[in-house]
C-alpha positions in Angstrom: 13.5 -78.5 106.3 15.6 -81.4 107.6 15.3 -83.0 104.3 16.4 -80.3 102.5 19.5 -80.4 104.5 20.4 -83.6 104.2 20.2 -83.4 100.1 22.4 -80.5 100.2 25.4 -82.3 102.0 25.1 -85.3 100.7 27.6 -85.3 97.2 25.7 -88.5 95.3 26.7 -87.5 91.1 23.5 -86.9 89.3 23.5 -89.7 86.8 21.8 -87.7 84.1 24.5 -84.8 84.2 27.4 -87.0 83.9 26.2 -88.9 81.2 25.2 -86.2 79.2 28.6 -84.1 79.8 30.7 -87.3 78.4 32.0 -86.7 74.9 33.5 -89.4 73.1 36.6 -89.2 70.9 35.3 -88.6 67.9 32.7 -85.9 69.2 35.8 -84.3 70.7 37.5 -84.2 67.6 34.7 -82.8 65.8 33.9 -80.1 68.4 37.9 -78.9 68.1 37.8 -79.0 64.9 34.4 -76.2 64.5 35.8 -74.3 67.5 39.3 -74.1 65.6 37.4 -73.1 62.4 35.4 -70.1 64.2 38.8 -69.2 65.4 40.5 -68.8 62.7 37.3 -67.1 61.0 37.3 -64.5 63.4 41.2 -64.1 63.3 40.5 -63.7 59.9 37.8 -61.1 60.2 40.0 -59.2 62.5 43.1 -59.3 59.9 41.0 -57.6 57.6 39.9 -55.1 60.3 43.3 -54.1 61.0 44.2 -53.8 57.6 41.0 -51.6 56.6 42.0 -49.6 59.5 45.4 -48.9 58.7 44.4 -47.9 54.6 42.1 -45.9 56.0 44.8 -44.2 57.8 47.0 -44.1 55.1 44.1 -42.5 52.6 43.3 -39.6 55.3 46.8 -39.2 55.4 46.4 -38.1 52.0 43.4 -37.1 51.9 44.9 -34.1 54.4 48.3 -33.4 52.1 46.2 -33.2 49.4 43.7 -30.5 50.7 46.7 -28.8 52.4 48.7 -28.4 48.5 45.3 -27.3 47.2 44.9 -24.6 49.7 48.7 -23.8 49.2 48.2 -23.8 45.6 45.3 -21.4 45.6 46.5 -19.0 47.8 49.6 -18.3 46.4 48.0 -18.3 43.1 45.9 -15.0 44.5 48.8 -13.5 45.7 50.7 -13.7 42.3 49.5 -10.4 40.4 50.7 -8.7 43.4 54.0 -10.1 43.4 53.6 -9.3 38.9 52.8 -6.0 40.3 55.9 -5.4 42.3 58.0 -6.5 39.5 56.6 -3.9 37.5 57.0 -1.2 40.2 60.3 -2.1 40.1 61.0 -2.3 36.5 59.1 1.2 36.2 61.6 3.6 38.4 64.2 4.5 36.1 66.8 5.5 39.5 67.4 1.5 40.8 69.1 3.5 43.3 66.4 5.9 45.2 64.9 4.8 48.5 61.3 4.1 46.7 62.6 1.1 44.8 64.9 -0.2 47.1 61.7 0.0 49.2 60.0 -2.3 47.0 62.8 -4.8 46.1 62.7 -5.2 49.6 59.0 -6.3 49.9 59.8 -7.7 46.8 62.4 -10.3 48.1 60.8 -10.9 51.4 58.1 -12.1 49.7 59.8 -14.6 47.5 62.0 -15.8 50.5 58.0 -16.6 52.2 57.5 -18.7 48.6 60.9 -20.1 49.1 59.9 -21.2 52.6 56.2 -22.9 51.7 58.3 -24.5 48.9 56.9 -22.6 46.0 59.6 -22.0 42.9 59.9 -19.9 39.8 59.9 -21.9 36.8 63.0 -21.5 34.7 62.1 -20.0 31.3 64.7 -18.7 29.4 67.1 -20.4 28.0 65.4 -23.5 28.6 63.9 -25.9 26.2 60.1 -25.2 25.6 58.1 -27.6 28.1 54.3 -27.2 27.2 53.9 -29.0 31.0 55.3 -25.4 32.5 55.5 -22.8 29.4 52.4 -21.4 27.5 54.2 -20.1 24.4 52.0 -17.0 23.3 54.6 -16.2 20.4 57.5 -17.7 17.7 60.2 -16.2 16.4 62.7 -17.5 13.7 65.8 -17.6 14.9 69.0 -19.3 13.4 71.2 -18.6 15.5 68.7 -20.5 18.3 67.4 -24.1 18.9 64.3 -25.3 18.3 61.8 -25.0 20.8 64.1 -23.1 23.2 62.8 -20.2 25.4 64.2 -17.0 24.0 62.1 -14.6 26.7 59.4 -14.4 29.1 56.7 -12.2 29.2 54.9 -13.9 32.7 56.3 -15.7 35.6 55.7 -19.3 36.3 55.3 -20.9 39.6 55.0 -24.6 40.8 55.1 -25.9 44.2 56.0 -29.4 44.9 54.3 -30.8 41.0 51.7 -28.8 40.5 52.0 -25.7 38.5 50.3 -23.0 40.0 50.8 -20.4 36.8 52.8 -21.6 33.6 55.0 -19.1 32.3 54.4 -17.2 29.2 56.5 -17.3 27.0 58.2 -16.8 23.7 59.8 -20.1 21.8 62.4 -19.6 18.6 61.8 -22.6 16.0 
């Protein structure tokens, strides 16, 4: 045990160890050089992390508008005979003054106002020039007295929100 003591205190350099630890210049050099090459590989690789990362952000992000203007879309194309259906209700009372229609105008209003707010519009018809991206002319007329390919009247309402058309409007076009 004595020996093993002495060994331990004693600091003589292990010859072996020092000589293989030694790196000459040129080893060095080399040694830099592969260690500066792995890092910039793997600053690299983490570059095109980060910017996988953030389009994949980026696509969700639209990936989520896009399902939420759908669903907008589609809902508030189901709702559209009943708003049709008020229109008529009011068209149909021949007093525009008794409490039933101004009833309905009400509802009528509200519910527009509630379109307004989501963002969904009426698409102008009449008057306008015929625009087979928002009109679906179901019917001519010759007209002199009227441009070409200008709305004369509108037998449906159209609606769009944001660029998508929800419901072209029906139409009639003079030529």
């Amino acid at each position: 045990m004595s020996e093993k003591k002495v060994k331990e205190n004693v600091d003589i350099p292990d010859t072996e160890e020092t000589e293989e630890n030694t790196l000459s210049a040129e080893e060095y050099e080399e040694l830099l050089a592969k260690k500066d090459e792995e890092l910039n590989a793997k600053s690299e690789q983490y570059q095109r992390l980060l910017a996988e990362y953030d389009n994949f952000k980026k696509r969700t992000a639209r990936e989520k508008e896009a399902i939420y203007s759908d669903s907008v879309k589609d809902t508030v194309a189901e709702l559209l005979p009943v708003i049709d259906n008020l229109l008529r209700a009011v068209d149909a009372f021949a007093d525009k003054d008794c409490e039933e229609c101004k009833g309905v105008s009400m509802v009528l209003k509200q519910t527009e106002e509630i379109f307004a707010k989501i963002g969904v519009s009426e698409i102008k018809a009449v008057g306008e020039q015929f625009n087979p991206e928002l009109h679906n002319a179901v019917m001519h007329v010759d007209d002199d007295k009227i441009d070409d390919n200008t709305v004369v009247e509108e037998f449906q309402k159209g609606y769009i929100y944001k660029d998508k058309v929800i419901r072209y409007s029906m139409v009639k076009v003079a030529n």
